[in-house]
C-alpha positions as CSV (number, residue, x, y, z in Angstrom):
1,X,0.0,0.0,0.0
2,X,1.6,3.3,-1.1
3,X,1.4,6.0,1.7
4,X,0.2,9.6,1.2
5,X,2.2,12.9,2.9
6,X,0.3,16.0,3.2
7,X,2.5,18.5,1.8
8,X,3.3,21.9,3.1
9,X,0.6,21.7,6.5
10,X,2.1,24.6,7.6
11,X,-0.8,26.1,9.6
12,X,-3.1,25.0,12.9
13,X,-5.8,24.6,10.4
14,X,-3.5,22.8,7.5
15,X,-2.2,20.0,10.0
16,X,-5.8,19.7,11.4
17,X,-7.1,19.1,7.7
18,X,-4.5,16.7,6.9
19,X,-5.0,14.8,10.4
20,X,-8.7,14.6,9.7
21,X,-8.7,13.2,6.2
22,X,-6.3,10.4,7.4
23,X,-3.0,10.8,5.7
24,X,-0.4,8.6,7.0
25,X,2.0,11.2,7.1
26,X,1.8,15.1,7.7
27,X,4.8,17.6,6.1
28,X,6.0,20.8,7.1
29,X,9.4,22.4,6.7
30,X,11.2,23.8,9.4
31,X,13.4,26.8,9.1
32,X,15.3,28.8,11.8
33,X,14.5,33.0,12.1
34,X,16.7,35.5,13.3
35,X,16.2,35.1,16.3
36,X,17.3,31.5,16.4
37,X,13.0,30.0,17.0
38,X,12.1,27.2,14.3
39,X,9.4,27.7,12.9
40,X,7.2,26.1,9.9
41,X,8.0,28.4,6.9
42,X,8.7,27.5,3.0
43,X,10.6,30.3,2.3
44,X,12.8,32.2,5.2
45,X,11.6,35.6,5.7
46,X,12.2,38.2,7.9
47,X,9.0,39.1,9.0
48,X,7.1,36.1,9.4
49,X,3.4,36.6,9.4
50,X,1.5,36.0,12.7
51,X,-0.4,32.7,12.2
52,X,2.9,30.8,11.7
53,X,3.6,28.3,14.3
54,X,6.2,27.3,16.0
55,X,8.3,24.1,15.6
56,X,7.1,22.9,19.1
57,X,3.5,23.7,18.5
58,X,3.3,21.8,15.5
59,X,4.9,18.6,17.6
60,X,2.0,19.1,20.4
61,X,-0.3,18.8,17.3
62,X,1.0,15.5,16.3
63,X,1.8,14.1,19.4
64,X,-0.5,10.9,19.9
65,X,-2.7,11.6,16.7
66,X,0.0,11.4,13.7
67,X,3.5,11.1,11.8
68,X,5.6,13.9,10.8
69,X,7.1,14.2,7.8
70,X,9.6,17.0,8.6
71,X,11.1,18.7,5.4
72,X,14.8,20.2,6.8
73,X,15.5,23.5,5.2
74,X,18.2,24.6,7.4
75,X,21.8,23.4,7.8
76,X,23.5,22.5,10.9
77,X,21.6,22.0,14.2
78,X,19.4,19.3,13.0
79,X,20.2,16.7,15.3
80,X,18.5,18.7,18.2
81,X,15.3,19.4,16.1
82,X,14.9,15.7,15.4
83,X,15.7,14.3,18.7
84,X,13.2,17.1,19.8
85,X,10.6,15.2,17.6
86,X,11.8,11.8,18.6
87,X,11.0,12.9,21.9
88,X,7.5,13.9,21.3
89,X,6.6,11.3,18.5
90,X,8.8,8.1,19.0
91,X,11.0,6.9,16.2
92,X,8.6,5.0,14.5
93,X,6.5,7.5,13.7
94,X,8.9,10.1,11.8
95,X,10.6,10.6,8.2
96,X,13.3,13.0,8.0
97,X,14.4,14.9,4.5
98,X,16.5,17.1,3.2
99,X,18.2,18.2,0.5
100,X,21.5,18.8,2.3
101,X,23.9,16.0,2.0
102,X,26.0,16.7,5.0
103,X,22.7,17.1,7.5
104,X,21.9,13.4,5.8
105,X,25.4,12.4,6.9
106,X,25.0,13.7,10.1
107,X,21.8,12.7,11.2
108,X,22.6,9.2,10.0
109,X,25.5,9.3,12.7
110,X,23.8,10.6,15.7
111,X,20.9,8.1,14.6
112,X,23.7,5.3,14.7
113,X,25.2,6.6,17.9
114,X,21.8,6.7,20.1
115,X,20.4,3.1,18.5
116,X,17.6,5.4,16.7
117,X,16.0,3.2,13.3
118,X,15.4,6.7,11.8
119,X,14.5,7.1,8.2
120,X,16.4,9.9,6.6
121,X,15.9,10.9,3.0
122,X,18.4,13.0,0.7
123,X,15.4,15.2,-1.4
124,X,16.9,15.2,-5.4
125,X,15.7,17.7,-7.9
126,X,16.4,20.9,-6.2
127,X,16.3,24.0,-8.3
128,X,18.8,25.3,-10.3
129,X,17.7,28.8,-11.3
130,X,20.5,31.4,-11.0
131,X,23.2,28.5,-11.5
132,X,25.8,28.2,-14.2
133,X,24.9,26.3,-16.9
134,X,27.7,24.2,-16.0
135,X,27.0,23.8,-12.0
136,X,23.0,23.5,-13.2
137,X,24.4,20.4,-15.2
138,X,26.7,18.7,-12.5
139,X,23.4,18.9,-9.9
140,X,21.1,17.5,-12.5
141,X,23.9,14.7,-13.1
142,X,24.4,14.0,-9.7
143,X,20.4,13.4,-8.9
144,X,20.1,11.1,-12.1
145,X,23.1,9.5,-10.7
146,X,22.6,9.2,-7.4
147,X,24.7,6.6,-5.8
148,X,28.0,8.8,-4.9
149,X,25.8,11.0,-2.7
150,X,24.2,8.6,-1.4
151,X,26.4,6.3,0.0
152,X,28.5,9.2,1.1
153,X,25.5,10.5,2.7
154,X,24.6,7.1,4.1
155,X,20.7,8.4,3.7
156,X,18.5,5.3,4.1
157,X,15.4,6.5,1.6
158,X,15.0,7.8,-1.4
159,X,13.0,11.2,-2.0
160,X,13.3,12.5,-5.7
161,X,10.7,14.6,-7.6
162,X,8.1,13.1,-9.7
163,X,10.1,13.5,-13.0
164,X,13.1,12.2,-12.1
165,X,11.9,9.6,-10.3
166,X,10.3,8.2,-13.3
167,X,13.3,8.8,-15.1
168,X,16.1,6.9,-13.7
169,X,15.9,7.2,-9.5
170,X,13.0,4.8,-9.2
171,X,15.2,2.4,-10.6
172,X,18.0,3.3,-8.6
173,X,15.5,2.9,-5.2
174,X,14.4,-0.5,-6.0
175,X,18.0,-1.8,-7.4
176,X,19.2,-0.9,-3.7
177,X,16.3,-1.8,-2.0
178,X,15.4,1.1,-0.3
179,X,11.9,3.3,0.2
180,X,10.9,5.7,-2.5
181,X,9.4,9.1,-1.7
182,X,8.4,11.0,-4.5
183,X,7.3,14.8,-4.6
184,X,5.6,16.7,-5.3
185,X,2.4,14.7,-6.9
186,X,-1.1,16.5,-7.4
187,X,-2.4,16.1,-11.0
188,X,-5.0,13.0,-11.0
189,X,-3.1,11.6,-13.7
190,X,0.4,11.7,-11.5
191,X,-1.2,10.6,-8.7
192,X,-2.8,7.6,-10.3
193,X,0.4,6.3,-11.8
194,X,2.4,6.8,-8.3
195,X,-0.2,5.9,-6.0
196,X,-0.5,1.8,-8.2
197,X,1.2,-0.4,-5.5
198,X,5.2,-0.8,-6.4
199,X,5.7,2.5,-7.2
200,X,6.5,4.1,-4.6
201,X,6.6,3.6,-1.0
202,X,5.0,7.0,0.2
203,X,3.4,9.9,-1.9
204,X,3.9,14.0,-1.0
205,X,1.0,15.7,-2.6
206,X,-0.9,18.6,-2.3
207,X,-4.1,16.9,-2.8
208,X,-4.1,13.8,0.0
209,X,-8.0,13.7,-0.7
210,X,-7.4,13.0,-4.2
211,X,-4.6,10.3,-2.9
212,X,-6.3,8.5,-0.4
213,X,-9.4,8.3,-2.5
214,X,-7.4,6.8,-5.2
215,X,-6.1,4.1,-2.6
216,X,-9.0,3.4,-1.3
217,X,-10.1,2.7,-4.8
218,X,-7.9,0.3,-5.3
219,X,-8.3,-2.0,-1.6
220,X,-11.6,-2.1,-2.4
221,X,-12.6,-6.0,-2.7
């Protein structure tokens, strides 16, 4: 059964929604403001606006009613922010990604360190607007080709967009036997293809109605 992650429940009311309808996971991304507070935020501003929450509010949210997906977008102190989750939600009921190799690394280490079975995820296809059409290249090169990072990065799932996970990572995933994330998937016609058992082990979408319709669709005798 391929699992669905509510993407981007970064308000009281998204999380609430996405606990409601059921979806196995929910995902928000954490980022750190000026004045050091993690908060859930896509992109870092300086003047959040007033109905963001906090990092711990969110956590009292899930605590007892649902996983997190938490979606790194900071670098360095992430081994506090997860063993702050660990805390609150047990081991078992958290996925850790990011796009930052080293934070992979080093939350594989920790994880190692402190007996933890945490699931990390290295995120491929980042943007490359504003790069070098040569740096632009190496990145795309590097997420089609994944295995150097990875087993530097010692990440333990797979998270890779929608088009190149169809391209050449899904392949990769199931050649090394590890879980497959793939994101960001809304269009019914996406979401039908990723959401057929195999494909994928868990599904970030912006429409986990949509998703968990479509699996319920399918278990139906």
């Amino acid at each position: 059964m391929t699992l669905v992650s509510a993407h981007r429940c970064l308000r009281r009311a998204d999380i609430e929604h996405a606990i409601a309808l059921g979806a196995d996971y929910v995902e928000f991304d954490v980022q750190r403001i000026a004045d050091g507070s993690l908060v859930l935020l896509h992109d870092l501003v300086d003047d959040p606006p007033p109905e963001t929450l906090r990092y711990d509010q969110a956590l009292d949210l899930l605590a007892g009613r649902a996983r997190a997906h938490l979606d790194l977008k900071l670098r360095g102190g992430e081994i506090p922010i997860v063993a702050e989750a660990i805390d609150r939600l047990g081991t078992d009921r958290l996925l850790v990604t990011t796009g930052h190799d080293e934070s992979v690394r080093a939350l594989r280490a920790w994880a190692d360190r402190e007996g933890h079975d945490l699931q990390v995820g290295l995120s491929l296809g980042r943007g490359v607007k504003g790069f070098s059409l040569w740096h632009a290249i190496r990145v795309r090169t590097s997420e089609l080709f994944p295995g150097v990072r990875y087993r530097s990065a010692r990440a333990n799932v797979v998270v890779a967009h929608h088009w190149l996970a169809r391209l050449r990572v899904r392949r990769f995933a199931r050649r090394h036997d590890l879980p497959l994330v793939v994101w960001t998937v809304d269009t019914p016609r996406s979401l039908a293809h990723w959401m057929r058992p195999g494909r994928a082990w868990l599904v970030t979408t912006n429409e986990p109605a949509l998703a968990l319709g479509l699996r319920a669709a399918r278990l139906e005798p």
